[in-house]
N, C-alpha and C positions, 0 to 999 in steps of 0.2 A: 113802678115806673119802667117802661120800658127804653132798653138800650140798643143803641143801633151800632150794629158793626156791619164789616164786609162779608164774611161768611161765617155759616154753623156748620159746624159739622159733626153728626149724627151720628156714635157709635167708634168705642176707642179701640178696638181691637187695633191690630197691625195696620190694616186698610186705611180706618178714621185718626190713627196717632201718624202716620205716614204723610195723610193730605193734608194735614194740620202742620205738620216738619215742613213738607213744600210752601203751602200757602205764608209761613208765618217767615219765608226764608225769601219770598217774593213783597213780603213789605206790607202781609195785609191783613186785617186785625180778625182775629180768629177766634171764635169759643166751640172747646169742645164739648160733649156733654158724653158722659158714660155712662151708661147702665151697668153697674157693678166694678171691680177692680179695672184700671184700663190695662188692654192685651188681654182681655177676652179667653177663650178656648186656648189659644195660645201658650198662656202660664201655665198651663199641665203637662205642655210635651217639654219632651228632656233635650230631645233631637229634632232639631229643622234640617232638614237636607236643602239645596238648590238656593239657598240662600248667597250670593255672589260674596267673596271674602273669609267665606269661612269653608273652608277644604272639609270639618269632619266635623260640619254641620255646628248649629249654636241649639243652647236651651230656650224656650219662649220662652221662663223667666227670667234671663240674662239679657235677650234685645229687647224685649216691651218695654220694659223700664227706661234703657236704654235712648230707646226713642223720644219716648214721652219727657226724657230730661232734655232732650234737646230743643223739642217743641216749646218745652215752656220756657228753656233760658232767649229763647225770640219772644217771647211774649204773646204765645198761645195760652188764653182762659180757660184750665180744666176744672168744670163742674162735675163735681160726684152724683148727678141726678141722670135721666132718663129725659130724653122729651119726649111728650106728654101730646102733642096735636102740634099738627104743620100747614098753614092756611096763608093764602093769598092777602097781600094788606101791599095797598099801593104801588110800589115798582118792584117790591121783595117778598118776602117771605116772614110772617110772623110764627117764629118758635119758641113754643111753650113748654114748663116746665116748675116744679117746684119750687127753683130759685131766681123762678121769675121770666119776663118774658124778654124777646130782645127780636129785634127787625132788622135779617141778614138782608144784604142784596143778594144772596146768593147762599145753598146750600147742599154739602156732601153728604149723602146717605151714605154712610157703610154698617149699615146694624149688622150684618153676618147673617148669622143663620145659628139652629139649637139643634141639638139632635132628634135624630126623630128617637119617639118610642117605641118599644116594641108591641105594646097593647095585650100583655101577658098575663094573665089571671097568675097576681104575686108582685107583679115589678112594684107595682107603687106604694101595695104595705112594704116591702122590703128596700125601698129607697133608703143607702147607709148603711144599711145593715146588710151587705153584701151585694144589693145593686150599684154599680157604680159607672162613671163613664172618664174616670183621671186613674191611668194606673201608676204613671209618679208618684200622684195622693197616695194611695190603698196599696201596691204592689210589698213595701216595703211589710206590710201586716198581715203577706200572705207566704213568707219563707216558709220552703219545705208544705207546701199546701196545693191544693188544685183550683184552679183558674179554669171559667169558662170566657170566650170569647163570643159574641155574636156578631158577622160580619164578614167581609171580605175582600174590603178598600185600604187603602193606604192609612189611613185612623186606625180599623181595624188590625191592620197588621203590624205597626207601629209600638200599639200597645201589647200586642202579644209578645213582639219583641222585649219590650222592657216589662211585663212581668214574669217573663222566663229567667231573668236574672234573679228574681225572689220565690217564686212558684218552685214547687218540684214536678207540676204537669199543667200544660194548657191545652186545652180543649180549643178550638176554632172551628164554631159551627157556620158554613158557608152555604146559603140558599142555589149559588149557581154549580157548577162543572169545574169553575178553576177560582184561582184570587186573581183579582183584578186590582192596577196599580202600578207599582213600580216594578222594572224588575229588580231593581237591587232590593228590594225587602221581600219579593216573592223567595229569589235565592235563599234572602236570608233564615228566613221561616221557614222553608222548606228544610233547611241545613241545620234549623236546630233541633235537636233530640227532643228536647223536652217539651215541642208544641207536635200535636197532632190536631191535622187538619180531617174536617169531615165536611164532602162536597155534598151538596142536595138533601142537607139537614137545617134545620131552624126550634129555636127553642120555643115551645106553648105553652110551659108555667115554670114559673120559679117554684120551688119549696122551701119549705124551714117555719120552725116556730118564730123566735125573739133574732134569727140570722139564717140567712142563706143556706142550705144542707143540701140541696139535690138541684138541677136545671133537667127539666125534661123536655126532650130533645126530640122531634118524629124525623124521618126519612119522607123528602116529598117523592119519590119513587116506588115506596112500598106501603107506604102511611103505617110503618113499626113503629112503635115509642118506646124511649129509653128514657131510662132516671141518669143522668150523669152525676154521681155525688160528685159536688164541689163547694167549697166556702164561699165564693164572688160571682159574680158572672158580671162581666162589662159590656154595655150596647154601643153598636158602629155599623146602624142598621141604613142610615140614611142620614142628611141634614131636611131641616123646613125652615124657610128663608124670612127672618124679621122685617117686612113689610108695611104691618098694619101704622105707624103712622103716618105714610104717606100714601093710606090708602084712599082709588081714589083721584089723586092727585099726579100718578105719573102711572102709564101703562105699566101693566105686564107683560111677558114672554109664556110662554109657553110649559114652565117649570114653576111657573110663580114671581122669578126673581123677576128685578126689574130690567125693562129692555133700554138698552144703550145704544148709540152709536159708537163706534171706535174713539171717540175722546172721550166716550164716559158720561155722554150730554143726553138727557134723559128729553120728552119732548115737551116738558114741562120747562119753562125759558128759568136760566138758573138756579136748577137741580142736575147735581151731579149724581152717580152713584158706584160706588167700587169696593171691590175685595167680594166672596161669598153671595152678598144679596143681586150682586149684578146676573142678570143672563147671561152666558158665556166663559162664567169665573170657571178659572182652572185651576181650582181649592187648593192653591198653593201661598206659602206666607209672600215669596218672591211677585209670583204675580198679582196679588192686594197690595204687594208696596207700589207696583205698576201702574195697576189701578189707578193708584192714589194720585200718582204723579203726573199721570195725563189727564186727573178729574181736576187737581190742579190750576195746571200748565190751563184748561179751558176754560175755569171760570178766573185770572187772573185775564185773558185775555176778552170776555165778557164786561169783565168789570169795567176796562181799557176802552172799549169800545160800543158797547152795547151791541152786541151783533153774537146772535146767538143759533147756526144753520145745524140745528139738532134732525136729527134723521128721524 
């Protein structure tokens, strides 16, 4: 049987537990649906920075939580399923899903984004067994050990930070000239003894039998290759933006993600979209709670009126 509320919203990372807090706090009946734990990517970092309130930053699994209890003591519906197909059905939106279907007037996409892969002859026998991409998870099982890193954004350097607390050396293989991201964690990376950075290098296979033993590493300037023995190596090569079910259905930008106007109003009449999957996202937790809150603020104002002037 299908059930009709005001909004769905797609994806519980920070972005989709965030417009679901707004929405559920505006009076209006919500179900969320997860693909996996809700707070997403999130629950593996240690440290959020720029998060307003908290001076020296919070853990994702201390706010996701956080959130989502808040969402649900208003009477936001979290489902532990995926939706499944997103399709037009009279003035809303029919979304489907394992635990059934239900006809929003209205819908927040925030699926995020996954990382990308590196495409390395080794990564995907060795997934667990020293490929990894949570160093919260794993760092703690690599005291006194080496650590490779791949990457050279703010994820990237994030994690090398916190497995230098457990590592006795980390490796940071960077494809560009410099790290790119904040300066406060360039500082900080630079300033730790125990991560060496290596510019204009990129890994082409893992090694190891039953775990991880070597990262081999080329120079895109000399095309040298080295074996870097190490137990792990972590990817932070890129993200690719969760789309496919609303593909189709509301344009893309130019990166894949979807294109928005500044309230987050997709040109698809009551589909929002924020955090990561948006075009424009400034892959930060701060600005997905943003996101969330103006993708909100325009479909509670939709709902109020029916007047939807999406760009």
């Amino acid at each position: 049987m299908t059930q009709q509320i005001d909004v769905a919203v797609i994806g519980a990372g920070i972005a989709g537990l965030s417009a679901a807090l707004t929405l559920g706090r505006l009076g209006r009946s919500v179900v969320l649906l997860s693909d996996g734990v809700p707070g997403g990517e999130l629950l593996k970092i240690e440290r959020i920075d720029g998060v307003p309130g908290h001076a020296e930053g919070v853990a994702g699994y201390d706010l996701c939580p956080t959130v989502q209890e808040q969402a649900e003591a208003l009477g936001v519906r979290l489902l532990d399923v995926p939706a499944s197909a997103v399709a037009a059905q009279d003035d809303g939106w029919l979304v489907s899903s394992d635990a059934g279907d239900h006809l929003a007037r209205a819908v927040v996409v925030a699926t995020g984004t996954v990382m990308a892969r590196l495409g390395v002859p080794g990564e995907e026998r060795l997934e667990g067994k020293g490929v990894s991409d949570c160093a919260s998870c794993d760092g703690p099982l690599l005291r006194g050990k080496t650590a490779v890193v791949a990457g050279g954004g703010d994820s990237a350097m994030q994690e090398a930070l916190v497995l230098a607390d457990h590592a006795a050396k980390v490796f940071m293989l960077v494809r560009d000239d410099q790290l790119h991201g904040q300066a406060s964690y360039r500082d900080l990376v630079l300033g730790n003894p125990r991560i060496e950075v290596r510019y204009g290098s990129i890994p082409v296979e893992i090694l190891g039998g039953d775990h991880v033993t070597h990262v081999r590493a080329r120079s895109l300037a000399s095309g040298a290759e080295e074996d870097i023995a190490a137990d792990a190596i972590f990817t932070f090569v890129g993200l690719v933006p969760n789309t496919s079910v609303v593909e189709g259905l509301v344009p893309l930008g130019g990166t894949g993600r979807i294109a928005v106007d500044p309230a987050m109003r997709t040109k698809a009449r009551g589909i929002c979209a924020a955090g990561n999957v948006r075009e424009g996202s400034p892959h930060r937790a701060a600005g997905g709670m943003g996101d969330a809150a103006a993708a909100a603020v325009a479909i509670d104002a939709y709902l109020a009126t029916g007047d939807w002037p999406a760009a």
